[in-house]
C-alpha positions in Angstrom: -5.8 7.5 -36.6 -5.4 4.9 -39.0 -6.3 2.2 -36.3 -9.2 -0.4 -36.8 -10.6 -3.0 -35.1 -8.8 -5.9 -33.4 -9.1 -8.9 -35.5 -9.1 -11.1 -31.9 -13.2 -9.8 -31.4 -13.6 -12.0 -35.2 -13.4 -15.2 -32.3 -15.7 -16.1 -30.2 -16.8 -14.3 -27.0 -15.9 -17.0 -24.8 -11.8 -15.6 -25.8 -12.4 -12.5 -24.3 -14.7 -9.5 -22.2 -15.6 -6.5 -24.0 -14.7 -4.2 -21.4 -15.0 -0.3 -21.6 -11.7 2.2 -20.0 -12.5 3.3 -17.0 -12.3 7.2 -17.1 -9.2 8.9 -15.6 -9.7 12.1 -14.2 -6.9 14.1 -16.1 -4.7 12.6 -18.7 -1.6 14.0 -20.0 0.6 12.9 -22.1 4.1 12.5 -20.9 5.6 10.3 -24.4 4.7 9.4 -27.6 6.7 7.3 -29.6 6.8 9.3 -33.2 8.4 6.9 -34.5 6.4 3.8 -34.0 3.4 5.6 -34.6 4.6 6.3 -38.7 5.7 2.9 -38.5 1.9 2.3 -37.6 1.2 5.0 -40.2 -0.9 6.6 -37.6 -2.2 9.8 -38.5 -1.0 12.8 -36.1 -2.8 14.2 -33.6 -2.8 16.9 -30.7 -1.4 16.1 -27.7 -4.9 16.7 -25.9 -6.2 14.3 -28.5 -3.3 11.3 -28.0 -4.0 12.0 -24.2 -7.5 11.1 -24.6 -7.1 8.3 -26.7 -4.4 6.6 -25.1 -5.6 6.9 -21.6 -8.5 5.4 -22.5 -11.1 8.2 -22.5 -11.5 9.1 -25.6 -11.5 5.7 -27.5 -12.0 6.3 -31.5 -15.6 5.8 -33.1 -16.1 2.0 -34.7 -13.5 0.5 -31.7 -14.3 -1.8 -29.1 -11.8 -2.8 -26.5 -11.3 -6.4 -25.3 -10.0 -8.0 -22.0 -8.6 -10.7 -23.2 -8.9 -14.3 -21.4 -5.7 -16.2 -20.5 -4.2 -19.0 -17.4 -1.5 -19.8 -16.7 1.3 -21.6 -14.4 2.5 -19.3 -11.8 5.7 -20.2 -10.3 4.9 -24.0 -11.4 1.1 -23.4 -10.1 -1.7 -23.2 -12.4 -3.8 -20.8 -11.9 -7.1 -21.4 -14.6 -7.9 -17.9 -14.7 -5.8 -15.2 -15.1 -6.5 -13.0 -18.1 -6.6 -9.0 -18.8 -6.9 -7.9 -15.4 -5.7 -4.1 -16.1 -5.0 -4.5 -19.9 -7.7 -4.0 -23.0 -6.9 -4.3 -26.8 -7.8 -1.3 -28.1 -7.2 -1.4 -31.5 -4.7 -3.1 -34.3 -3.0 -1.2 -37.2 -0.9 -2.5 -40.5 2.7 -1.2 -40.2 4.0 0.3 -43.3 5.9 -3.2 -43.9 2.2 -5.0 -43.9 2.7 -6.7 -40.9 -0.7 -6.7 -38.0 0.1 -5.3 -35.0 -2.3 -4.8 -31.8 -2.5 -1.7 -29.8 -2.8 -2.5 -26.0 -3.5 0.0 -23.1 -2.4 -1.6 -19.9 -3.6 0.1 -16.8 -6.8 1.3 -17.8 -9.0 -0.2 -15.2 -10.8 -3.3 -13.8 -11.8 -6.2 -15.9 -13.8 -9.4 -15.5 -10.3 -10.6 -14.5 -9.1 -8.1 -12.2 -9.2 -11.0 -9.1 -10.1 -8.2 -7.1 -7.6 -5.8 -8.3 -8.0 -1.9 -9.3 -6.7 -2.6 -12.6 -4.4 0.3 -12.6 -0.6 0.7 -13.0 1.4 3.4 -11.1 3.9 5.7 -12.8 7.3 3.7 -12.6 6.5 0.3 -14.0 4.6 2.1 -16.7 8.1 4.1 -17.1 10.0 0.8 -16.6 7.9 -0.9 -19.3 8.6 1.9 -21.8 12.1 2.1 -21.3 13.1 -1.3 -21.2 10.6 -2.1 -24.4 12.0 0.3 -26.1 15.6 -1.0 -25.4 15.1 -4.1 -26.1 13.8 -3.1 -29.6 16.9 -0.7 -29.7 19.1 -3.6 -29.0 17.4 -5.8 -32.1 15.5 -8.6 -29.7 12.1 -8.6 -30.3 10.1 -7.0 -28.0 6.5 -5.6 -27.4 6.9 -1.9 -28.0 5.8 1.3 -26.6 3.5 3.9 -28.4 2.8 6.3 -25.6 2.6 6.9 -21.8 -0.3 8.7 -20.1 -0.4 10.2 -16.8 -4.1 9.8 -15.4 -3.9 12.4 -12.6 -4.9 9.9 -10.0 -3.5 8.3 -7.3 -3.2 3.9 -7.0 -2.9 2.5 -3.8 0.1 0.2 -3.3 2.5 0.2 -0.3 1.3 3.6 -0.6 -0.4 6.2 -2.7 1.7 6.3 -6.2 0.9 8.8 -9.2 -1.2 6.5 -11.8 -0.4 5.8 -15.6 -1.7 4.1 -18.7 1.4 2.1 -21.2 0.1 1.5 -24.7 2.1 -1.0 -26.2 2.0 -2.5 -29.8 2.8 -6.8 -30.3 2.8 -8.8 -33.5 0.2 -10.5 -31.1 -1.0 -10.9 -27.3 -1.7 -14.6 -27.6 0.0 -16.5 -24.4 1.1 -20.0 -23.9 -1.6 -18.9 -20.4 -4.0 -18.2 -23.6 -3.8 -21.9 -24.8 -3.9 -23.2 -21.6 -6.7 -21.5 -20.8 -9.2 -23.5 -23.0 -7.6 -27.0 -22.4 -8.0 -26.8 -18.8 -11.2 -26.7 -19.7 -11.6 -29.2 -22.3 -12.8 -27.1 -24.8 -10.4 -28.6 -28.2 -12.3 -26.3 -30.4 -11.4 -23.5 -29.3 -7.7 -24.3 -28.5 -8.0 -25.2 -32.5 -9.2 -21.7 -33.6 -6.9 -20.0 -31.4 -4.1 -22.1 -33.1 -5.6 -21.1 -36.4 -5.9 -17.7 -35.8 -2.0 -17.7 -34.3 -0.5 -19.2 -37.6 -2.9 -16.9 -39.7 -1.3 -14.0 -37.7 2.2 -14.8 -36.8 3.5 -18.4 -38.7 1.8 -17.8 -42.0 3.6 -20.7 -43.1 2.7 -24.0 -41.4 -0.7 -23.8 -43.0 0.7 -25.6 -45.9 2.9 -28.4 -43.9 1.4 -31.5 -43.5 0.5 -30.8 -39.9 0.3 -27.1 -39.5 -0.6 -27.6 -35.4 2.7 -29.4 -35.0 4.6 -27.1 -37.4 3.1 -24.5 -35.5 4.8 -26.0 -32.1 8.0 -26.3 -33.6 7.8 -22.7 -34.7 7.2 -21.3 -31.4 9.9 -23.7 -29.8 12.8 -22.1 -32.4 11.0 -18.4 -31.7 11.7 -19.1 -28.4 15.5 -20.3 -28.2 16.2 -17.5 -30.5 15.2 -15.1 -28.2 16.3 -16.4 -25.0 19.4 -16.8 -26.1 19.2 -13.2 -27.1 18.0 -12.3 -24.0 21.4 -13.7 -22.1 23.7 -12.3 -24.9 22.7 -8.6 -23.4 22.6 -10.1 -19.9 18.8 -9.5 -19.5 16.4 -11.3 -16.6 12.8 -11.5 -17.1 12.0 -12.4 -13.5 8.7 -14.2 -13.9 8.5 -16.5 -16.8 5.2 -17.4 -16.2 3.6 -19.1 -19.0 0.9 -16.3 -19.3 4.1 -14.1 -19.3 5.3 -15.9 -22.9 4.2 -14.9 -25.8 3.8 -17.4 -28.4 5.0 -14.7 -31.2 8.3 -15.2 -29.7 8.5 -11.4 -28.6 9.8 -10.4 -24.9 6.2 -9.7 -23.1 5.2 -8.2 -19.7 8.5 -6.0 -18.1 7.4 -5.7 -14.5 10.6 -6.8 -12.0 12.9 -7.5 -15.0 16.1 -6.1 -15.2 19.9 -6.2 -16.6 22.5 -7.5 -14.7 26.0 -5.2 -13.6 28.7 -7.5 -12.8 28.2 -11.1 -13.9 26.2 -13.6 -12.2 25.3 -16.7 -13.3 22.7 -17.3 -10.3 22.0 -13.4 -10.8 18.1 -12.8 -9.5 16.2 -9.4 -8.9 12.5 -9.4 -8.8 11.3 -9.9 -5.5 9.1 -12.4 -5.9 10.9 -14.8 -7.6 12.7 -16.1 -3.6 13.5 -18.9 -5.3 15.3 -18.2 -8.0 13.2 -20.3 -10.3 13.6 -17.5 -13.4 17.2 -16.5 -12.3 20.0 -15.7 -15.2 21.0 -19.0 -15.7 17.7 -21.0 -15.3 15.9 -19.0 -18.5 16.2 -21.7 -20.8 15.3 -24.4 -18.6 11.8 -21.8 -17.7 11.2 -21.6 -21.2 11.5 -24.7 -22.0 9.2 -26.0 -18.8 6.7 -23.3 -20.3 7.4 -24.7 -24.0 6.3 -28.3 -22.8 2.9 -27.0 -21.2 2.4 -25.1 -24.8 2.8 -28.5 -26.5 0.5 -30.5 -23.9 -2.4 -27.7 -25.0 -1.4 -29.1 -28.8 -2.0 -32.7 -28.6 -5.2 -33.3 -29.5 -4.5 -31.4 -32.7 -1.5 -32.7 -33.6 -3.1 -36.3 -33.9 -6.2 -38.2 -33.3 -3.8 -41.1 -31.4 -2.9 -39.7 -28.1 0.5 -41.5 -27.8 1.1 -40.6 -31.1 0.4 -37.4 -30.2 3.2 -37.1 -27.2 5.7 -38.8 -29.2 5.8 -36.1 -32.2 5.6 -33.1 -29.6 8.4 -34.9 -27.0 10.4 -35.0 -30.7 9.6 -31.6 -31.7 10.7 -30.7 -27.9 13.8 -32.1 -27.6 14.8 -29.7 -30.6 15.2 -27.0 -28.3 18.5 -27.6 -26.4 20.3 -28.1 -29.5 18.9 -24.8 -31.4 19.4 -22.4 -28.2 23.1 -24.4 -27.9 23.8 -22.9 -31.8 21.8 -19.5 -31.1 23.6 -18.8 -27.9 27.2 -20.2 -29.5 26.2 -18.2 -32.5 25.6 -14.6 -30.6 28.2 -15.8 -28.3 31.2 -15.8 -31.3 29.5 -12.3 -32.5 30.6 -11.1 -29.3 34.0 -12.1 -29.1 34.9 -11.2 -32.8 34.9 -15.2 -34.0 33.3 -14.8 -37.5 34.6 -18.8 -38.6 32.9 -21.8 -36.9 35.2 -23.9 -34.6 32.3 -25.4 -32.7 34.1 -26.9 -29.3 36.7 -25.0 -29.2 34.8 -21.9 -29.3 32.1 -23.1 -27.1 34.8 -23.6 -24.3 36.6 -20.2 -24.7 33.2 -18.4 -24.3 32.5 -20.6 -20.9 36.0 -20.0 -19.5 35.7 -16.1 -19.8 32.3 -15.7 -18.1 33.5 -18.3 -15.4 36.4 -15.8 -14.9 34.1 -12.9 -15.2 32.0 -14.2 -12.6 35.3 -15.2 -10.3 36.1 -11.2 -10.6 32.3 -9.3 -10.6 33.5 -8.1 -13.7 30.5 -6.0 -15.0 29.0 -8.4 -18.7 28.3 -5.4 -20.2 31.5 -3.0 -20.0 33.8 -6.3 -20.1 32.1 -7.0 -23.6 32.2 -4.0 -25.0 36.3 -3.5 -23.8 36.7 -6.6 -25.5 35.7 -4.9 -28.5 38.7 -1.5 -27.7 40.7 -5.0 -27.3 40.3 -6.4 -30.5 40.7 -2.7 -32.5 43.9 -2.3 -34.5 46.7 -1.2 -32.2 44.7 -1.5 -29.1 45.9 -3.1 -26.1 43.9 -4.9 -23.0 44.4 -2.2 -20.4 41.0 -1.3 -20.1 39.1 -4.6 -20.2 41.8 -6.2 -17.3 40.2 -3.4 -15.3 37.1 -5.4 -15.3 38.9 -7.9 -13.4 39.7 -7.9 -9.4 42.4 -10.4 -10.7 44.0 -9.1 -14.0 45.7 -12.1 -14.1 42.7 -14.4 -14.9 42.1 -12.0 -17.8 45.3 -12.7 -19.1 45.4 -16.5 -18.9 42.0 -16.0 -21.2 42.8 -13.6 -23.6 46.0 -16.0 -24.8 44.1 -18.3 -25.7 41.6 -15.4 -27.3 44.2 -13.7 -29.3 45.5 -17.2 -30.3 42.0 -17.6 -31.7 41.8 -14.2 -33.4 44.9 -14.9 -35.2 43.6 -17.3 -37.5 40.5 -15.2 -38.4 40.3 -13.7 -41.7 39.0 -10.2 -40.6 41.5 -7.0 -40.4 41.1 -5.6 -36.6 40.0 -2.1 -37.2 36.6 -3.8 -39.5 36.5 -6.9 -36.2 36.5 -4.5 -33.8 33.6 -2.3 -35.7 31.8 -5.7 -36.1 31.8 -6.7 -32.4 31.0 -3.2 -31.1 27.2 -4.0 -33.1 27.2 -7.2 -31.1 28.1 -5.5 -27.5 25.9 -2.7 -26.6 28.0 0.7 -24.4 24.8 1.5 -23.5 21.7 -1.0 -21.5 19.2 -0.4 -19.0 20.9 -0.3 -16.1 18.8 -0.6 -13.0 19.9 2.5 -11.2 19.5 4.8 -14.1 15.7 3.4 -14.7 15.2 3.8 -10.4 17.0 7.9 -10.8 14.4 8.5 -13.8 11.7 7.0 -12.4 12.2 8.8 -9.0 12.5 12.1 -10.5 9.2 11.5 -12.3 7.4 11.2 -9.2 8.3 14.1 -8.2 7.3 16.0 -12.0 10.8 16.0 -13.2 10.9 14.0 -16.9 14.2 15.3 -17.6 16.4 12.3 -17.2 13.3 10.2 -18.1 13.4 11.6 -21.5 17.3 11.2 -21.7 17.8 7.9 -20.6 15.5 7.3 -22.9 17.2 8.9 -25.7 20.6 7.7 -24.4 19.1 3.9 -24.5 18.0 4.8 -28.4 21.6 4.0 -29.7 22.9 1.1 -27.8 25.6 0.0 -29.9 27.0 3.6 -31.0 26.2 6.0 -28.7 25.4 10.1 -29.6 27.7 12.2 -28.1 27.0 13.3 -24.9 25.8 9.8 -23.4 29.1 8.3 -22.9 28.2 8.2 -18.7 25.3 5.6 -19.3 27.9 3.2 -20.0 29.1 3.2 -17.1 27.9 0.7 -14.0 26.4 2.1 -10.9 28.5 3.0 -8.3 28.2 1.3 -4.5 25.7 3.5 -3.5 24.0 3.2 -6.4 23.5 -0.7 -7.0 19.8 -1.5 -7.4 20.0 -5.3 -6.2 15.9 -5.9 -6.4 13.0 -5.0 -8.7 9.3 -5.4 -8.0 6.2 -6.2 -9.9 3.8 -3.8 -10.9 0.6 -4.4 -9.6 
């Protein structure tokens, strides 16, 4: 299949279990991803075959999987041993651009890490994680991706008995800050050395020729990381449980369990049920990240220089980078959005502020009020839709003076503003009650609107005829207001 070992097995054993699938008792194979797989230049196959192979039973000749080990801080706890508990690497592939990629099955059984657990997933998170992947990739943040989704024709015990599945997903890399932390809890410098090796080999190329490629390294991931955030909150998207072993140091969105996009804005907005708290909440993301940033760099220190204080001062400098460059990444994405293509810094900063303080006065839904803004801006358009959004037109208003004020002194004609903003304000996201109606009717064997959400959530920015209703919010009866973990 054009797959080949996984270049993580070239480190030491202590990294990682080799850990055979656990057979299912029938797999089928409800998607593969055709496209990813010829970006994988994966060679095709039956569906009996992908079945087999991606549901772990039928694993290619000359690969061995890997569970690999990982900590991590749980809700500000550290836990010293987390790891693969129902994920292996099965395999990596060169994408036709040259870039590594490892192939992941998640769900496929027990490891040396399972604490206990069956190391199974049941059908809807393994439908959540492939839609919302997917999405995300749709919608241009990086993302792990999806390559196919297995029914195993068992039965996982949770609150009660669930239809089983296996999600292979594909990642520039499955290293975690958890990964790091992993070896420095116990002391063991080498080996938080050759994991940073191996990370900079794989995904930052070039530090190895700075000065200090551990501490170039560290300020690579810290400006991966406010890119993405800040990505993540342009599209109104909630992780739910930053965790460090839930942040990849590639910089790509990781581990989609009680995640979710939120309807009408909310700052404080929080769904996953565990988080009771609100410690990963909307508006807290860049402060998690940042928190999970500082326990990256603490894993660092001994590599970045022999002198310990030395040490803390050049990773507190490299740190303290990362409130300025998500300020200009969010400010960036944020000017995209409201059709602002010339750089007024304070100004802009404080128009962007006042309309989502008076879209969270009115419940106006982020999404939809975005992309109105974009009908707003179009030549001859007027604001009639987007003061819909708003329970109180009139705060709308006060805004959009000040906004078409703004406009005027931008260079850009309206018709080629407003076709510039609608690529920066998806129609269409994941909205929570469309995943829960797809999911739902998969449990009872009907993939129908699983198949055209996920078509629908294929064009984000200019959606195919036909898909205009998954723009639109839910209605009361239809608000999803929590999301749940996986295992």
């Amino acid at each position: 299949m054009g797959m080949q070992r996984s270049s993580y097995e070239r480190l030491p054993e202590r990294f990682y279990a080799r850990v055979q699938p656990t057979p299912v008792a029938a797999p089928r194979l409800l998607r593969f991803n055709h496209g990813l797989g010829d970006e994988l230049a994966l060679d095709a196959e039956s569906e009996a075959s992908l079945a087999g192979i991606f549901s772990g039973n039928a694993v290619p000749p000359g690969l061995e999987t890997l569970a690999m080990a990982y900590a991590g801080h749980q809700f500000g706890h550290f836990v010293p041993q987390l790891g693969d508990g129902r994920a292996l690497l099965l395999a990596e592939a060169v994408d036709r651009g040259g870039t590594r990629r490892d192939i992941q099955l998640k769900g496929s059984g027990p490891t040396p890490y399972s604490r206990g657990g069956d190391g199974r997933a049941a059908l809807g998170p393994v439908l959540r994680e492939y839609l919302v992947s997917e999405a995300m990739h749709a919608l241009g943040i990086p993302a792990t991706r999806a390559l196919a989704a297995v029914a195993t024709g068992e039965f996982v015990l949770r609150e009660e008995p669930l239809p089983g599945a296996i999600v292979t997903r594909v990642a520039t890399s499955f290293v975690r800050v958890g990964t790091f932390q992993y070896f420095a809890a116990r002391g063991d410098v080498d080996a938080v050395r050759l994991l940073a090796d191996h990370v900079i080999e794989r995904n930052y190329p070039e530090a190895r020729s700075d000065r200090q490629p551990h501490l170039a390294l560290l300020r690579k991931v810290i400006g991966a990381q406010a890119a993405l955030i800040a990505q993540w909150m342009h599209v109104g998207f909630i992780h739910g449980v930053m965790n460090t072993d839930n942040m990849s140091v590639a910089g790509e969105t990781i581990d989609f369990g009680p995640c979710a996009f939120m309807d009408a804005y909310d700052s404080a907005a929080v769904f996953s049920s565990i988080d009771r708290q609100g410690r990963y909440a909307y508006r807290n993301q860049p402060h998690a990240a940042l928190w999970n940033l500082s326990r990256f760099a603490e894993t660092l220190l001994p590599l970045i220089d022999a002198d310990a204080e030395r040490a803390v001062a050049l990773a507190t400098e490299a740190l303290s980078a990362f409130t300025g460059e998500f300020a200009e990444y969010s400010l960036e994405g944020m000017r995209r959005k409201l059709g602002l293509f010339t750089l007024r810094e304070s100004a802009d900063t404080a128009l962007a502020e006042d309309l989502l303080e008076a879209m969270q006065r009115n419940r106006a839904d982020f999404t939809l009020t975005f992309r109105r803004l974009c009908d707003a801006a179009d030549a001859g358009a007027d604001d009639t839709a987007v003061r819909a959004s708003f329970s109180n037109p009139a705060d709308y208003d006060a805004w959009a003076v000040r906004w078409r004020a703004r406009l005027a002194n931008e260079p850009l004609e309206p018709a080629a503003r407003a076709a510039a903003m609608r690529q920066a304000n998806p129609a269409i996201i994941p909205r929570n009650h469309r995943i829960a109606q797809a999911i739902e009717a998969a449990e009872a064997e009907d993939f129908a609107p699983f198949a055209t959400l996920s078509a629908a959530l294929s064009q984000p920015y200019l959606p195919a005829p036909g898909f205009a209703s998954y723009a639109d919010p839910p209605l009361p009866g239809e608000l999803v207001t929590q999301t749940f973990c996986g295992t």
